[in-house]
C-alpha positions as CSV (number, residue, x, y, z in Angstrom):
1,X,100.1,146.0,71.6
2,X,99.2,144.2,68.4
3,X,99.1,141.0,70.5
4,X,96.8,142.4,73.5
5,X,94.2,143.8,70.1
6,X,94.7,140.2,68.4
7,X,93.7,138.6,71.6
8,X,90.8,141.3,72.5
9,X,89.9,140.5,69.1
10,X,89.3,136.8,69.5
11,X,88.0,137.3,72.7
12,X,85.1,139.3,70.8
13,X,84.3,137.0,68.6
14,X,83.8,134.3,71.4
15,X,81.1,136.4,73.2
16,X,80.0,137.3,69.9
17,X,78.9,133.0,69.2
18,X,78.5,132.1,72.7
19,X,75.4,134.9,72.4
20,X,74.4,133.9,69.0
21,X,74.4,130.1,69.8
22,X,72.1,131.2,73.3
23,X,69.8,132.7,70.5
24,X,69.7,130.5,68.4
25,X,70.1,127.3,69.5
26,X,67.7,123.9,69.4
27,X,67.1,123.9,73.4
28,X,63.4,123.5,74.1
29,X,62.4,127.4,75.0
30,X,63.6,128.1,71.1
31,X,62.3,125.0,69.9
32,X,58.6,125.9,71.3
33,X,59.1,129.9,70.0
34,X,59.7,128.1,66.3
35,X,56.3,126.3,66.8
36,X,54.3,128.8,68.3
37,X,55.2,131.2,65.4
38,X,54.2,128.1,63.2
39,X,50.9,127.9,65.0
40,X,50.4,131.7,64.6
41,X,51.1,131.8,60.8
42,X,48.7,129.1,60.4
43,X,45.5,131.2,62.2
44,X,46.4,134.2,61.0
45,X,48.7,133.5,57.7
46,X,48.1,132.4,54.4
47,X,49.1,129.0,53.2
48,X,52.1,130.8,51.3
49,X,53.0,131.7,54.8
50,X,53.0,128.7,56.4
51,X,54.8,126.9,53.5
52,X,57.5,129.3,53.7
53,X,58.2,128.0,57.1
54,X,59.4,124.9,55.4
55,X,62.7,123.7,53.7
56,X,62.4,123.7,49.7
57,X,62.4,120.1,49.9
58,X,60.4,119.3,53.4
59,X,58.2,116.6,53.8
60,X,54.4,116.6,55.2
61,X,52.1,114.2,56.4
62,X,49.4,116.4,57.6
63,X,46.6,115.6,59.7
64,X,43.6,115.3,57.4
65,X,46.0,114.4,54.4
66,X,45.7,110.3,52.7
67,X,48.9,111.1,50.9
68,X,52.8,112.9,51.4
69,X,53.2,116.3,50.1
70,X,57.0,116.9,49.3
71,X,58.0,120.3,48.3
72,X,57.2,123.7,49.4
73,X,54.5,123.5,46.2
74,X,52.4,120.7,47.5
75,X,52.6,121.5,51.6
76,X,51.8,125.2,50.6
77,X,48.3,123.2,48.6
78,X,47.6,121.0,51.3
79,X,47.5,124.4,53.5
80,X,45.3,125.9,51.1
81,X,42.7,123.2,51.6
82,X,43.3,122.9,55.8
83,X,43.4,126.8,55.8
84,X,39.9,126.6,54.9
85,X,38.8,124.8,58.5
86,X,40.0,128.2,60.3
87,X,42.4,126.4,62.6
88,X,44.0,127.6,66.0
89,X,46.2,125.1,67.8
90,X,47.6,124.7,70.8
91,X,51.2,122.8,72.1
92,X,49.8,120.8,75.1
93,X,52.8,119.1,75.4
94,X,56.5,118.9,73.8
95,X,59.1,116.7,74.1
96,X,62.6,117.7,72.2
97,X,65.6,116.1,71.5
98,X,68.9,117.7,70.3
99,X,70.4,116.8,67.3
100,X,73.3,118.6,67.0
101,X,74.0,122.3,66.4
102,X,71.9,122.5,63.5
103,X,69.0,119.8,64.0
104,X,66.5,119.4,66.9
105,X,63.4,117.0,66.8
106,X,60.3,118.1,68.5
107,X,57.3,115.6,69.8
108,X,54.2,116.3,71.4
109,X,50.7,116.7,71.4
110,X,48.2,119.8,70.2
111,X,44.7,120.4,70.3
112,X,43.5,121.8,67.2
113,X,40.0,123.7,66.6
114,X,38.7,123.6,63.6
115,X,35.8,126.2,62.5
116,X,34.6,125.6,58.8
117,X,32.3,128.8,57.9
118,X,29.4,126.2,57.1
119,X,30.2,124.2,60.3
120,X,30.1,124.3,63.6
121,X,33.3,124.3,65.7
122,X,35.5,120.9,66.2
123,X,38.1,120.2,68.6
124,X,40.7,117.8,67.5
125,X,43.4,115.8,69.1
126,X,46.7,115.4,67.3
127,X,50.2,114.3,67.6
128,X,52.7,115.8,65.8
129,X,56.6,114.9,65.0
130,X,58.3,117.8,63.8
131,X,62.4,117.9,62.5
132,X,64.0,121.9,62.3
133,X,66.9,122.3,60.4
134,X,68.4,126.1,61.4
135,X,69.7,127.6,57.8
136,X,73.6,128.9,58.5
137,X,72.8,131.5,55.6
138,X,70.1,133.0,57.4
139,X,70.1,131.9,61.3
140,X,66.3,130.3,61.1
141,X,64.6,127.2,61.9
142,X,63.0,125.6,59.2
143,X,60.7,122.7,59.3
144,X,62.6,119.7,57.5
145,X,59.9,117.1,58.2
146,X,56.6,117.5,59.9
147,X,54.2,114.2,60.6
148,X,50.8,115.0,62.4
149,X,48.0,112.9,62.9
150,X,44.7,112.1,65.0
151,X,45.1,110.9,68.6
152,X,44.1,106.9,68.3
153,X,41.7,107.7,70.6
154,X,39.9,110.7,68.4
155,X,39.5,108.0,65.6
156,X,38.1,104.9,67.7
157,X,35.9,107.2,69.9
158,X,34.4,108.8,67.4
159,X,33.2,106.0,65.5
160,X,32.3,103.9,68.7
161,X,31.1,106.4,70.7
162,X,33.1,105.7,73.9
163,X,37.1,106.9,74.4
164,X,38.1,103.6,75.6
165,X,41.4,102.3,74.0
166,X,40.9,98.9,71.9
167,X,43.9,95.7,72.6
168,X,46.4,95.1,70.5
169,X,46.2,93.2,67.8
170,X,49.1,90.0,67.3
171,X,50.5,89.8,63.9
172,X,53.8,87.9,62.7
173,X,56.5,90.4,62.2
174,X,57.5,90.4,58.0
175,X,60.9,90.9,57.1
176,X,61.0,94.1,54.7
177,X,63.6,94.5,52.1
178,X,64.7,98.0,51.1
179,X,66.1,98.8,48.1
């Protein structure tokens, strides 16, 4: 009898993580439901809000940003200022790679508009590198690291006039040290 309960027992407990894994793992349907709910904070939240949605120690290279913002503290002011441009966004495509149990990288594109009260409305182009990190303690994704910035085409064809992609440019590879 004790054996039969010690065995039902374990058996629980593997339907038990089998379900929570489903719900919380890094496939690409709980990927997008992590950045949708980021898109949704950001038109309706504030830029506590959004920051929240990253770790203590993420790292942010926003769109409209000349510098890194490292720390919930500095993404949550960069928010405050991008907060101001009334954005809603949209995931026009994603890409996702698995990174384990605990890490998933997501890469796409998204169309932002931006609505500045003493502005008219702007529709912008970005591309966006994004790496969650799923906290143990509380079962969430968290944005580790999140890179965004203007489609190469928004920046040429904007100053040119014309969308049309310019060639490459040869330069000598440099050897970097690091260190």
């Amino acid at each position: 009898m004790k054996k039969e309960k010690a065995l039902l027992g374990i058996f629980a407990l593997v339907v038990i993580a089998i379900a929570y894994q489903r719900n919380t793992s890094n496939d690409k349907g709980n990927v997008r439901k992590v950045l949708d709910n980021w898109l949704d904070t950001l038109e309706n939240g504030t830029a506590k809000e959004v920051a929240d949605l990253y770790t203590e120690d993420a790292v942010l290279l926003g769109t409209v940003s000349e510098k890194l913002d490292i720390g919930r503290q500095q993404i949550e002011g960069y928010f405050d200022g991008f907060l101001e441009s009334n954005p809603s966004g949209l995931i026009t495509q994603l890409d996702v790679q698995n990174m384990g149990m605990n890490i998933a990288v997501a890469n796409g594109l998204y169309t932002f508009n931006l609505s500045p009260e003493d502005a008219s409305t702007e529709e912008v182009q970005a591309r966006f590198t994004y790496v969650l990190e799923r906290k143990l303690t509380s079962n969430t994704w968290l944005i580790k690291t999140h890179h965004s910035s203007k489609n190469p085409s928004e920046l040429r064809g904007k100053e040119e006039g014309k969308q049309e992609p310019k060639k490459p440019v040869k330069t000598r590879r440099r050897e970097r040290v690091i260190g």
